[in-house]
N, C-alpha and C positions, 0 to 999 in steps of 0.2 A: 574529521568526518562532519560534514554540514549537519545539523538540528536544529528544528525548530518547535515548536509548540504555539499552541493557542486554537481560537474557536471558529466554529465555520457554522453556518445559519442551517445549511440542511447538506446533505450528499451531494449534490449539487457545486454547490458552493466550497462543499471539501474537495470535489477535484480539482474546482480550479485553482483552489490554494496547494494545492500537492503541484499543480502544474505551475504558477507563476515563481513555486517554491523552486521545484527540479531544473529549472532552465535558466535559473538567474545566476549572480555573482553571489561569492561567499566570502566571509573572513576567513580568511585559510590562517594566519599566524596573527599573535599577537603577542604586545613587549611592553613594558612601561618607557615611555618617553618622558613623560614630565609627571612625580607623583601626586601632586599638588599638596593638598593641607588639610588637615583632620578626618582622616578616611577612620575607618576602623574594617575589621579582618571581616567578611562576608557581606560587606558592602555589594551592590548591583548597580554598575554603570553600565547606560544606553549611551550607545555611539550618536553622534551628532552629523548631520548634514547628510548630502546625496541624496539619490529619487530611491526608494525602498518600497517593497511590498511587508516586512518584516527589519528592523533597526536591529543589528548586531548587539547581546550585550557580554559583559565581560563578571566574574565576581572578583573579587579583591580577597590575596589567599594571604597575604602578611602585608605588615606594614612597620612601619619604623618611627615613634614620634608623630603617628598622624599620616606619615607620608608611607605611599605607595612604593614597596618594594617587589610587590610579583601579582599576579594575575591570571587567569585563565579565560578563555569562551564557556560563556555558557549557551547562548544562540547565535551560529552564527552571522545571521540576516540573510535577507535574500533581495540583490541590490540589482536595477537597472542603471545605474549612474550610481559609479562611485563616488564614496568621499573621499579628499586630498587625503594622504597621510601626510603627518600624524591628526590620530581625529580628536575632536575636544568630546566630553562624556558630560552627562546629567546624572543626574541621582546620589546614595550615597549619604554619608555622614558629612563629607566634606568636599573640596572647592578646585577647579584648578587641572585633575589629571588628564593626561590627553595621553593618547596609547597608539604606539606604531604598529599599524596593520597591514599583512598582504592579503589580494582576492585572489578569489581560485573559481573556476568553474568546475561542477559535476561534470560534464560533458553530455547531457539530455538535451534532450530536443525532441520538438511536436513535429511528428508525423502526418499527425491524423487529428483535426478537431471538427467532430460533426458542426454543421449546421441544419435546420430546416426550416421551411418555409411556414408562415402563421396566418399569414392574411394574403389578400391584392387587392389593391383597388384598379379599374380599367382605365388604359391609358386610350388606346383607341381600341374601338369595336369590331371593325373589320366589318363582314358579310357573308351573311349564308349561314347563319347559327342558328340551333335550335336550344330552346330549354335543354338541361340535362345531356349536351356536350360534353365531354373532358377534355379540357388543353394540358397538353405535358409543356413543360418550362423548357427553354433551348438555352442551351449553356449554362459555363461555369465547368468544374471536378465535381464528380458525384458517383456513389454508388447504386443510389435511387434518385431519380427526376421527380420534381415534385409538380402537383397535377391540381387543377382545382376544375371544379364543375360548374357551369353556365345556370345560373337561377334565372336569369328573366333576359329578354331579347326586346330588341323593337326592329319591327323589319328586318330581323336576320341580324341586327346590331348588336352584342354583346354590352350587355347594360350593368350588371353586377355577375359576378361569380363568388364560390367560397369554397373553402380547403378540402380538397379529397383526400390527397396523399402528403405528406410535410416534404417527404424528400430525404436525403442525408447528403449534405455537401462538403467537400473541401474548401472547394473557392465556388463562391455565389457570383451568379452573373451578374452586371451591371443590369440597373433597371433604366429603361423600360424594357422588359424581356420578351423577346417574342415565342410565339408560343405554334406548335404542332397538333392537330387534331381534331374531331369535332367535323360538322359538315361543312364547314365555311373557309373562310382565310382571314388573313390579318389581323388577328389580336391583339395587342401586349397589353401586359401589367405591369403595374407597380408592384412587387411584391415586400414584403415586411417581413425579414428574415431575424431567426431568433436570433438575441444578444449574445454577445459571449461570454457573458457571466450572469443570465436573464436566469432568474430560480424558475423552477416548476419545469423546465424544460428537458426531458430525456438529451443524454448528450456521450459520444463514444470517444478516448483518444486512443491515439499508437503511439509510444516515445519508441526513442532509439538511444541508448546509452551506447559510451565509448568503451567500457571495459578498464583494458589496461593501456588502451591509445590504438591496437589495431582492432579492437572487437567491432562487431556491430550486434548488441542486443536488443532486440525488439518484443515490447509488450505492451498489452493493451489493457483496459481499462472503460466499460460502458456500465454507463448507470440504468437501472430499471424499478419497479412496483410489479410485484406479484404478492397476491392475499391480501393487498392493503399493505404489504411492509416494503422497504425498502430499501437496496441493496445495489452493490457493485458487484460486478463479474470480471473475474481478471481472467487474463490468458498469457499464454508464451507462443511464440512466433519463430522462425527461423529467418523469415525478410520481412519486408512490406512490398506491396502491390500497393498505389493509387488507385487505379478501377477498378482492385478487388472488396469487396464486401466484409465488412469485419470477420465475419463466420468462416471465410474463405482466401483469409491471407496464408502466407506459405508455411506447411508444417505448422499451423496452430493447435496446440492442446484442446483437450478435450471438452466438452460441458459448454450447453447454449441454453442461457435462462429462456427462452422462446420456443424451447421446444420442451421445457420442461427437465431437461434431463442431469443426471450428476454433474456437477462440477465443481467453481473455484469461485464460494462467493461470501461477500463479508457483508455481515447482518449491520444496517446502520440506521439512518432516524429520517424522518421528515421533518427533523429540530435539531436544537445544538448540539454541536458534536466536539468535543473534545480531542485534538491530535498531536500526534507525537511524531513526525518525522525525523528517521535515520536514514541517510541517500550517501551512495558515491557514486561514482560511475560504472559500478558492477551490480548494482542492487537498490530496492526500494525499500523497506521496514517503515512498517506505520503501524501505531497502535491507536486505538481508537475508543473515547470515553464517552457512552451514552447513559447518562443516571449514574449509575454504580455497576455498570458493565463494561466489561473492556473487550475490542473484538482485535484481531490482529491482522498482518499479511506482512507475506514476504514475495518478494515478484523482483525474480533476477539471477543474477549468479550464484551460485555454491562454494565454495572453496575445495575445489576437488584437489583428489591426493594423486594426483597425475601430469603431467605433462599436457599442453595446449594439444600438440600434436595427438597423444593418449585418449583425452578428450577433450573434445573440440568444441565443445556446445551445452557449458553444465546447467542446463537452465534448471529453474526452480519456481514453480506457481503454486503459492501456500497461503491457504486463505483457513483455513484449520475447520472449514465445515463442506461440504459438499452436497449440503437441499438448498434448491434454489428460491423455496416459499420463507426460510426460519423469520421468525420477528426476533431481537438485538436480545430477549430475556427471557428464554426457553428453558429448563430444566436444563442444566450442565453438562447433557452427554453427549451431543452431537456438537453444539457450540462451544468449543475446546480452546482455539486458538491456535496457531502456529507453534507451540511447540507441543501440543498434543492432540495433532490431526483426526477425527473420530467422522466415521461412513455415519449416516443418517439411518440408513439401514444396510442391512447385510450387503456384502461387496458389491457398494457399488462400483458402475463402470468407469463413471470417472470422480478426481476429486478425491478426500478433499487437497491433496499435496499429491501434484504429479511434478516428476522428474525427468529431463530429456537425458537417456542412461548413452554409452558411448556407443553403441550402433544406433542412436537416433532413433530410439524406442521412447515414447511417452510410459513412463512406469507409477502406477499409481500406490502413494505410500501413505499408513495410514497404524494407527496405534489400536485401535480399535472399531465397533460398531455399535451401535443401539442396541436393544434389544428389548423392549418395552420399556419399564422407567431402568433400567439399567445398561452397562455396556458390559459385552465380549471384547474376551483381547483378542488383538492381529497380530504375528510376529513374522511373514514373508516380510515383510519391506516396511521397516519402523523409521522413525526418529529418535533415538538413544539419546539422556536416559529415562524420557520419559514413558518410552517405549520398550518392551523386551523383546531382542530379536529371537530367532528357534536357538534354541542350543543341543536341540537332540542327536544333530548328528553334525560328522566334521570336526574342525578345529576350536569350534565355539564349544560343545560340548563338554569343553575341560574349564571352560571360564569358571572360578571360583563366586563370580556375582550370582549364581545359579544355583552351585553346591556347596557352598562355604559352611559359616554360621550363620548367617542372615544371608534369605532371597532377595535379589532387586526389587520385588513384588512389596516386600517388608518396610520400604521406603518410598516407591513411590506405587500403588497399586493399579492394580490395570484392571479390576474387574469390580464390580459393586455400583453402588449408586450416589458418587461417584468409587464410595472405596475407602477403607479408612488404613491410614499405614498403622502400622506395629512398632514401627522405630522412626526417628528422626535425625535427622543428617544436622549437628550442630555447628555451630563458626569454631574457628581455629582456638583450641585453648590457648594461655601462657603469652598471646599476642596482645601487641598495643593496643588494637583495636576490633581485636576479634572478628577476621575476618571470613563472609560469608563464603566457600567455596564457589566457584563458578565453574560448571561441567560444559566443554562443549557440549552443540546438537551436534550428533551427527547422522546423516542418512544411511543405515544399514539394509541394505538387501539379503534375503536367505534362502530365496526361490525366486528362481531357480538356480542364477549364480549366488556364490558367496564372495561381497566384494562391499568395500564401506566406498560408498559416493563418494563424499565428501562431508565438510562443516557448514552448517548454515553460520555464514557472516557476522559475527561480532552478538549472537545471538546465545544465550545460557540458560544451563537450568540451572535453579537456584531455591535450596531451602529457606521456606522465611523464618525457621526457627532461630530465634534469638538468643543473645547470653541474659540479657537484664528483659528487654524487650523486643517482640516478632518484628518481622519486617513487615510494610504494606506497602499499598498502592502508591505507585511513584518513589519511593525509599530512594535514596541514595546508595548504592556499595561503591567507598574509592580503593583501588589498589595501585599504589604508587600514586603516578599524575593521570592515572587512565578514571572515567566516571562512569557507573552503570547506572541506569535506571530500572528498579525492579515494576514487574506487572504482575497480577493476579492473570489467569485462563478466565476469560468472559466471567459470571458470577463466581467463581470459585473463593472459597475464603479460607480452603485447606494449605497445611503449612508446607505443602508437596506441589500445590498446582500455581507454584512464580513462575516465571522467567527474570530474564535482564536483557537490557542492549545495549549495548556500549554507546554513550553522547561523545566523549571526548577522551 
């Protein structure tokens, strides 16, 4: 499974690292070819050569004598131009190794990447203009034409203009662009269209992942500022539309920061941000490090317990908060993270974790709600276990998690500010390395149907209660040759509010 990590200047700049990431080539395998000479065991070779947006690195897990006997990915790049195998490596204690690799594609791909218009200068003037014209721009893919207004004339000559509307383009027209409107004719501009990785500039995508080779999943991703903070909005799709309107592509979930209203959105910075991508071609996982806050998302497939045929469409858009204004370090209750989705306030309508269920219902799932500085639990349609679904009636009702000797509530709490447990889930006694359990997530519904979704993807809950010392932020748990990376829930520092997700 591709990963990467490292830093990105603003939201901005994180998506286009999420995007230069999701659509490139990956180390998919790797082997010792040559071990070279005085390595030592957690050594960190960088792959050498090729064009990269991110260089593959490996860590070194035995050695023999100095020499390299085995290895794993620890990143594994994100390459436009491969390097030859076998590649030569940097770093390290020692000299020499060079490591047989194959690439692999996620199978993503851009949709969708806004562009809009910033400036024009006038290429000819035409005739018949007055001050305060509007010319709309002709040509190009777009779902808004962008438009500028006539500031000064001579003779009806368009002499300068400046920006009324930006636009949002797919493909921008060639300049000089000729333009519609106004009481004259003949205009064009020069227009000065934003960069594709220009900061400050509001910017939307749609990818398409392949799934399992016949899917087509479609999600989107548009950055905004509301209250001064700053933030992404994700969505789930059924297609795309070209001269549709993001708002308005086919079977999009719910929640539109511009109209204010609930939905799927991840609290981030106008500053460095710290990222963790986990991607295949079923799903996206990012987590996200601002100061000493971590926010999360999951935007993609599920693991449902069914057949393609059964369902057909398991989407999943988990941003773990659903107010469209939060700033990244709010009080704990509504900015939870993906694996403990919490309403900002009492149900809302959409958000924060909606589910496309199998009659192609958008199902909003959620662990709880605010409730001044505290939360209410929710148990129609959890994420388990950090969620308790109903047990009152039905076949749940007999769960012993409920009525045993300890409540599920006794280990991970669902009500309080955040909650304080009673008991703690420890790592395995009597083992080598005492290890930390990993619970799948899974999606339970209990109203109106009783039916478990599916598992959120390679994604766990995990106590950070420790044998010698607790887990923290970033921790390692290996089990076998599999690696998880543990996260805290946005500021949480309780030994209840981790997760994990699987790097490799």
């Amino acid at each position: 499974m591709p990963f990467d990590t490292g830093t990105a200047t603003d939201k901005i700049n994180l998506l286009d690292k999420l995007r230069d990431f999701i659509t490139s080539q990956h180390v998919a395998t790797a082997a010792v070819s040559n071990g070279g000479t005085g390595y030592t065991a957690g050594d960190i070779l960088t792959a050498s050569g090729g064009t990269f947006f991110t260089a593959a690195t490996f860590e070194v897990l035995t050695v023999s004598s100095g020499v390299i006997t085995a290895l794993r990915i620890v990143k594994n790049g994100a390459y436009t131009s491969n390097p030859s195998s076998p590649v030569n490596t940097t770093g390290g204690t020692g000299t020499g190794a060079t490591v047989t690799v194959t690439f692999a594609s996620t199978g993503w791909t851009v949709q969708r990447e806004s562009q809009e218009a910033l400036s024009a200068t006038v290429q000819a003037g035409g005739t018949g203009y007055a001050v305060n014209d509007i010319l709309t721009v002709v040509g190009g893919t777009f779902t808004t034409a962008g438009q500028f207004k006539v500031t000064a004339v001579s003779g009806g000559v368009v002499t300068t203009v400046t920006l009324q509307t930006k636009g949002s383009y797919q493909i921008i027209p060639a300049n000089p662009v000729t333009t519609t409107g106004g009481g004259g004719t003949g205009c064009t501009l020069n227009v000065t269209w934003q960069a594709q990785n220009q900061a400050g500039v509001e910017k939307e995508m749609i990818f398409k992942g392949v799934g399992s080779g016949s899917d087509e999943i479609y999600v989107g991703i548009r950055t905004y500022v509301m209250s001064s903070n700053h933030l992404w909005e994700l969505a789930g799709m059924t297609g795309y539309q070209a001269a549709s309107t993001f708002s308005t592509q086919p079977g999009i979930s719910g929640g539109r920061h511009n109209l204010t209203e609930d939905g799927h959105y991840v609290p981030l910075a106008n500053s460095t941000i710290t990222y963790f991508f986990f991607v295949n071609g079923r799903r996206i996982i990012c987590v996200f490090k601002i100061g000493t806050t971590y926010t999360s998302m999951y935007l993609g497939w599920l693991d449902p317990f069914a057949t393609p045929a059964e369902y057909p469409y398991p989407m999943m858009v988990n941003a773990g908060n659903s107010d469209p204004t939060p700033l990244f370090t709010p009080t704990p209750i509504p900015n939870s993270g993906i694996l403990d989705p919490m309403g900002h306030v009492s149900n809302p309508v959409n958000g924060p974790c909606s589910i496309r269920d199998p009659g192609g219902n958008w199902r909003q799932f959620r662990n709880g709600d605010q409730s001044g500085s505290a939360r209410n639990e929710e148990n129609e349609a959890v994420l388990y276990p950090a969620g308790e679904p109903d047990r009152t009636t039905g076949v749940l009702a007999v769960d012993q998690g409920a009525s045993g000797t300890h409540q599920q509530s006794d280990f991970i709490p669902n009500v309080g500010v955040p909650g304080t447990q009673t008991y703690n889930l420890w790592p395995t006694p009597h083992t080598p390395s005492n290890i930390s359990p990993l619970w799948p997530v899974m999606a339970i519904e209990c109203v109106p149907d009783r039916m478990v979704m599916g598992e959120m993807s390679d994604t766990y809950w995990v106590s950070a209660q420790g044998e010698s010392t607790n887990l923290v932020a970033e921790d390692q748990v290996t089990v076998g040759n599999d690696v998880y990376l543990v996260f805290p829930q946005a500021n949480r520092t309780d030994i209840w509010a981790h997760f994990a997700v699987k790097r490799a």
